[in-house]
N, C-alpha and C positions, 0 to 999 in steps of 0.2 A: 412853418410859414404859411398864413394864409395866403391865398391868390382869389381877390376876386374879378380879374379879367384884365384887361388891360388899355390901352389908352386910344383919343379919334384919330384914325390913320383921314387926313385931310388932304394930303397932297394932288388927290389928281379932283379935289372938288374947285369949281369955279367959281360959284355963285347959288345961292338955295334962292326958290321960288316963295314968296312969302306965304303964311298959311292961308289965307285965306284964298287967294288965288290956286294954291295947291286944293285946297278940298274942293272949291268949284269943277276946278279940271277934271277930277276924281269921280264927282259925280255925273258929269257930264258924258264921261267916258264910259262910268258902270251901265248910265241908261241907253246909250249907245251900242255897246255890247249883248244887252236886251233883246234891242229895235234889230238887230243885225246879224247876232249869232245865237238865237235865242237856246236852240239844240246844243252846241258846242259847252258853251258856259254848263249847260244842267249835266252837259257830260262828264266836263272837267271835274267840277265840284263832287259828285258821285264817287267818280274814280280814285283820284288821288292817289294815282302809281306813279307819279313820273321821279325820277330819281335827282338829285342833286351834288353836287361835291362842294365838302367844306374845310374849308383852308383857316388853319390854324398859326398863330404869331407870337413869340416868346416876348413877352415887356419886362418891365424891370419889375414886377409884382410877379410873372408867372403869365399863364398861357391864357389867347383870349380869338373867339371865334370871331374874325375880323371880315371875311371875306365868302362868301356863297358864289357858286358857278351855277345853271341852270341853262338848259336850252332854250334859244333866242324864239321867242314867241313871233310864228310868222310874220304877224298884222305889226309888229313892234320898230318902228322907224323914226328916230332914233330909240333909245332905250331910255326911259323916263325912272326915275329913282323913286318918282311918288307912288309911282304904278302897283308896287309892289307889297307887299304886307308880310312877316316874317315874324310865325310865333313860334315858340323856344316852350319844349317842356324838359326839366332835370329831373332826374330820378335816379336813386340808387337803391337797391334792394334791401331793407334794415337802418334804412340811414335816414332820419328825418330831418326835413329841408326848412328852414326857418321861413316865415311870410316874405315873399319880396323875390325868395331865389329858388322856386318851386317852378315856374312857371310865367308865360308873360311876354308884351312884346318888344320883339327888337327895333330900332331905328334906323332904319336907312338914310345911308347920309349921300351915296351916288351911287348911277348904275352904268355902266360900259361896255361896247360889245369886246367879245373874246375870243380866244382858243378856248379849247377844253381845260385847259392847265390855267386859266386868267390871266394869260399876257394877253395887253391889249390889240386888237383888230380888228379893224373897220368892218371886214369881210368875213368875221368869224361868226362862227354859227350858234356862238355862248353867250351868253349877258353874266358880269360879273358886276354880284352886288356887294357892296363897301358898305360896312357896318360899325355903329359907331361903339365903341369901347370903352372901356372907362373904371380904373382901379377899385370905384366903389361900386359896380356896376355887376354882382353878380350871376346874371342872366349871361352874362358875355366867358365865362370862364366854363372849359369844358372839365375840371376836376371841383374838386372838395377836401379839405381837411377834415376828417372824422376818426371818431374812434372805431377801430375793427372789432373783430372778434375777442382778437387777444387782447384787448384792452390800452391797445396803444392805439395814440392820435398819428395819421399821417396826410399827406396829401395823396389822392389818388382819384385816377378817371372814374368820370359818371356815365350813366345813359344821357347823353345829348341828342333831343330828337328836333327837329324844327317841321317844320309846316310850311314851305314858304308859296304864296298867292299872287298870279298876276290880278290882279281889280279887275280891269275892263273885261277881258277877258274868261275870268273866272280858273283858268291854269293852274293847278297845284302840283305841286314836286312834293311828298311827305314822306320819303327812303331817299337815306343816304347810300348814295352808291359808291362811295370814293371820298378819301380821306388825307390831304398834304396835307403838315407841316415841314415845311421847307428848314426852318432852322436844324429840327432835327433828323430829319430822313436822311441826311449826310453822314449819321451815324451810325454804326456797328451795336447794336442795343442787343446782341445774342451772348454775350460773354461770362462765361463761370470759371468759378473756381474753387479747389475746397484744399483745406488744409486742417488734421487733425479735427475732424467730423463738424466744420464749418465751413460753410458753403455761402460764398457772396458772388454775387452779379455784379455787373459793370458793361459802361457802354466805353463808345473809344470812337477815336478820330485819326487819317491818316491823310497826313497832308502831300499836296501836291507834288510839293519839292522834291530835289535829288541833293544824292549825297549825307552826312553826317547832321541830326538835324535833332531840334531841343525837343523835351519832351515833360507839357504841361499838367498836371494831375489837382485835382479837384477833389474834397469830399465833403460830401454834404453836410444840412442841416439835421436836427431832429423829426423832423417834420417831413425826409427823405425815405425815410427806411423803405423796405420789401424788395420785392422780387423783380420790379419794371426799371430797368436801369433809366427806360424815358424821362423817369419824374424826376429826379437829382438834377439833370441836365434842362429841363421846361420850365420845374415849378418856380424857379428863382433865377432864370436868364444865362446858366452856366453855359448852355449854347453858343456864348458870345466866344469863348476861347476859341471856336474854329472858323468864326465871323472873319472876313476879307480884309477887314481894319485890325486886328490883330494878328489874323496870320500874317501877313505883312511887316507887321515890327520884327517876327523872329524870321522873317524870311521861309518861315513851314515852321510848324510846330506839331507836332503827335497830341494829343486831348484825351486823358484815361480818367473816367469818371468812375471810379467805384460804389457800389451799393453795398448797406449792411441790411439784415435782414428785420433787423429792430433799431438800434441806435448805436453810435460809437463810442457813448458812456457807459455800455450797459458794464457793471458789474459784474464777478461770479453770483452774488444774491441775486443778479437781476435788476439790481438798484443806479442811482444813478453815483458815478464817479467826478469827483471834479479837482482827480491830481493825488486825491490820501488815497487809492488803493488802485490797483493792476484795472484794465477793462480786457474782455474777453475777446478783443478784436485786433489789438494791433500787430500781432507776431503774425496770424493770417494774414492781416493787407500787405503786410512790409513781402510777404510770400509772394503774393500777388504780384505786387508791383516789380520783383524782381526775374519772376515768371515773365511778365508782359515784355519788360524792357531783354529778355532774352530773345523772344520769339520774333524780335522785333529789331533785327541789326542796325539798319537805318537807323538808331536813338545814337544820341551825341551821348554817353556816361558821365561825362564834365558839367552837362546840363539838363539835369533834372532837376525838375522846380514842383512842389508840393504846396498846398496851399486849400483853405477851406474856410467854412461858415460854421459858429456855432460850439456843435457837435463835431464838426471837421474842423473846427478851428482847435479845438481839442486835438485832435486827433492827427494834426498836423504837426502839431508840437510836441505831441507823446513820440511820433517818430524822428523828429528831430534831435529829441532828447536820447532816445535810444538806441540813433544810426547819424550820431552826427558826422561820419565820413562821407555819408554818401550821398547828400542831397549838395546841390549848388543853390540854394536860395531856398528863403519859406514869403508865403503870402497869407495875411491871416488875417481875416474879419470876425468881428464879434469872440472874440476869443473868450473859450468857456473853461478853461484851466486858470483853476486861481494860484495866484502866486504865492501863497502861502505853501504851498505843498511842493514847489521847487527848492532845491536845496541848494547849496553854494555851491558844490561841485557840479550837480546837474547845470547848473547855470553857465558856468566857465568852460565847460564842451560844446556848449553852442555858442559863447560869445562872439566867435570869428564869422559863425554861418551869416552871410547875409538873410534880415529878413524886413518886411516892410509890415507893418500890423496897419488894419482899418477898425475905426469902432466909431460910436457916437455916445456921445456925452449924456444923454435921455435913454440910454437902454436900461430897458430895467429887468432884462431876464441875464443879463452878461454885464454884470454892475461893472463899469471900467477901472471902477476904485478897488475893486476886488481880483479884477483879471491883469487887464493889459498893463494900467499906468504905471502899476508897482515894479513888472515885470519889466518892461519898458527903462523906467527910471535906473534900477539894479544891473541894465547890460550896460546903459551908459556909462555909471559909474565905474561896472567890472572893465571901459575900455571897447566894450566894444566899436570898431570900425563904420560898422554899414548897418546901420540897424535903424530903422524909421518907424513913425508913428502919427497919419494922421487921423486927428480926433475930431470929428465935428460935430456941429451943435445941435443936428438934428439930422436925419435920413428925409432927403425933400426932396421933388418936380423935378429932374435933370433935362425934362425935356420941355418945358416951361406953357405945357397943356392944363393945370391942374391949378395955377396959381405959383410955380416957380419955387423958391425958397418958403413962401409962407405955406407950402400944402408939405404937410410932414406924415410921411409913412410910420409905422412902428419905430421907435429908436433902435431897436434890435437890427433892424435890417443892413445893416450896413452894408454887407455883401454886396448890395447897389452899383457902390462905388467901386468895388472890385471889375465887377463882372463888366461896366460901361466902361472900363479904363478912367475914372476918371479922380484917381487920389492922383495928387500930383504936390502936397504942402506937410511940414515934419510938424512933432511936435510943437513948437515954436511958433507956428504959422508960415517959417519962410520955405520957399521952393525947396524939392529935393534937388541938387546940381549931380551931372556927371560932369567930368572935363568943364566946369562952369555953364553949364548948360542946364536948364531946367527939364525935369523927365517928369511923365507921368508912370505909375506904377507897371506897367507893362513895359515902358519902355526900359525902365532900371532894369528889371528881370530878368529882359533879353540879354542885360548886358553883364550876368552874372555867369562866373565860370566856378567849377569846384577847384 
């Protein structure tokens, strides 16, 4: 999956100054700064040691640098958002960066004073600056999709350095001293495990709750592989499983995001699998995950729920097929096992499992004529009970920033709608019902028991 950054957090803006009023001010204030501090300014600009912290935010595209903290420039009453200038250079070592996501500046869209941490304070000694973001914006994204060494494409962190400039003043902060992401620093991202000379990572999530409590598992896309369980869980919003609005539906839920170190198609060739032959990964995860859920009492056994994008969509349904006692539920986006390679019997040991599948009708790396519909179509007929499937017409704007329904992401993406809770309609078009009730995918989930 690409991620090139993510979308304008607006909420605590009020009103913008129009430009030409803003550049007056600007210069007004540089020449001022001059007249006033003429030594300071030539110091500042010289210097360029002062440090910064940059706060990073998971969107439905993947991670994007949204917010800068800086200390509040004495002279600075209130904190002015034009004041400020914020250059951005990418670089990774071996990896070349197309025109446009090299280098370049950012937009400041408000500034505010602060704590150290950017909650807001009238009396705090920070200025947090709010940056605008934006899915095709890739100056705003602190990773890249590229091919490694070994020849596989993944997403993974860059050198993100900024430069950011008070104007009047002349004030430069160009070291980063300090690094949140709030979605994921709630995470346990130290976790290995090896079984039969393979070795996968994975991050994890432990919720607040007491008592017997469900336990939600994630695996990635293709585009997730290596060693940073962080990127499974950033690049593509999987974050959201331990977000406040879904912990909430299950009342606590545990979050095990596993990492493979190349892909969950790989073959013994090394090639890609899509259902005709064994891949070299699922007897290790299935280890894993039984490993995790032992170390781990507080897991409900009756509810575990498995569930993935892609290559994990794959890989959620090779374990289902293989452990159909043991899961309570599957959730599957973009599903990359075609159904041609399922057999009548394989089919008929999971017809009972409930599962909910997502995909869009425009993918064209997870043809749904190829994967889901057929597969889809054949539970129905074998009987199955609880088995859903919404299909929609494009992967769009959920957050209605970009244009709404007519801004359409990759059709592949579908995972989208997984990760924001928001499938919520069956094949068909009509509602899924519990007890006549309308749910959206999370909310079924919760409601499933083995």
């Amino acid at each position: 999956m690409y991620s090139w950054g993510g979308f304008c957090e607006i909420k605590e803006i009020v009103y913008f100054q129009s430009l030409n009023r803003l550049k007056m001010k600007r210069i007004h204030q540089i020449l001022l700064a001059f007249l006033i501090f003429p030594f300071v300014t030539l110091t500042a600009q010289s210097d360029g040691q002062g440090t910064y912290t940059l706060l990073i935010d998971a969107y439905d595209w993947g991670p994007a640098v949204n917010k800068i903290i800086v200390p509040k420039v004495e002279s600075e009453t209130p904190a002015v958002f034009g004041d400020y200038e914020v250059k951005v250079v990418r670089s990774k070592e071996n990896v070349e960066m197309r025109e446009g996501e090299a280098q370049g500046t950012r937009n400041v869209l408000y500034a505010y004073p602060s704590n150290a941490d950017g909650d807001r304070s009238e009396t705090g000694e920070f200025t947090t600056l709010v940056l605008m973001v934006a899915p095709n914006d890739p100056l705003s994204s602190p990773i890249k999709y590229y091919r490694g060494p070994n020849g596989r494409a993944s997403n993974q962190w860059i050198d993100y350095e900024l430069t950011v400039t008070h104007v009047p003043t002349g004030t430069t902060w160009d070291k980063e001293g300090k690094r949140m992401i709030p979605d994921l620093d709630i995470f346990d991202l130290t976790g290995t495990f090896s079984h039969k000379d393979i070795d996968l990572t994975y991050g994890s999530f432990k919720p607040k709750g007491s008592g017997s409590l469900p336990l939600i598992i994630w695996l990635h896309g293709g585009g997730e592989g290596g060693t940073d369980p962080g990127i499974p869980l950033i690049a593509n919003k999987a974050v959201n499983y331990s977000s406040a609005e879904i912990q909430e539906i299950f009342k606590g839920a545990y979050v095990l995001a596993p990492q493979t170190p190349t892909f969950w198609m790989q073959s013994e060739s090394g090639e890609y699998t899509r259902g005709n032959t064994n891949d070299i990964y699922n007897e290790t995860l299935m280890a894993l995950i039984k490993d995790y859920v032992s170390k781990n009492p507080g897991i409900d056994t009756d509810r575990i729920y498995i569930g993935g994008c892609s290559n994990g969509g794959y890989m959620s349904l090779k374990l289902l097929l293989n452990h159909p006692d043991y899961f309570a539920a599957g959730y599957i986006s973009a599903l990359a096992y075609h159904n041609e390679f399922i057999s009548e019997a394989q089919l008929n040991s999971i017809k009972n499992i409930p599962i909910w599948f997502v995909h869009s009708k425009d993918d064209t790396t997870t043809v749904p004529e190829k994967t889901v519909v057929p597969l889809y179509e054949r539970l129905v007929a074998a009987g199955a009970p609880n088995v859903h499937l919404s299909l929609y017409d494009h992967v769009t704007d959920l957050n209605g920033m970009y244009g709404g329904k007519a801004y359409h992401f990759p059709g592949h993406w579908s995972w989208i709608y997984s990760h924001a809770n928001d499938a919520d309609f069956d094949y068909d078009g009509n509602p899924v019902l519990i007890d006549s009730k309308p749910v959206t995918i999370m909310e079924w989930l919760a409601q499933q028991h083995k």
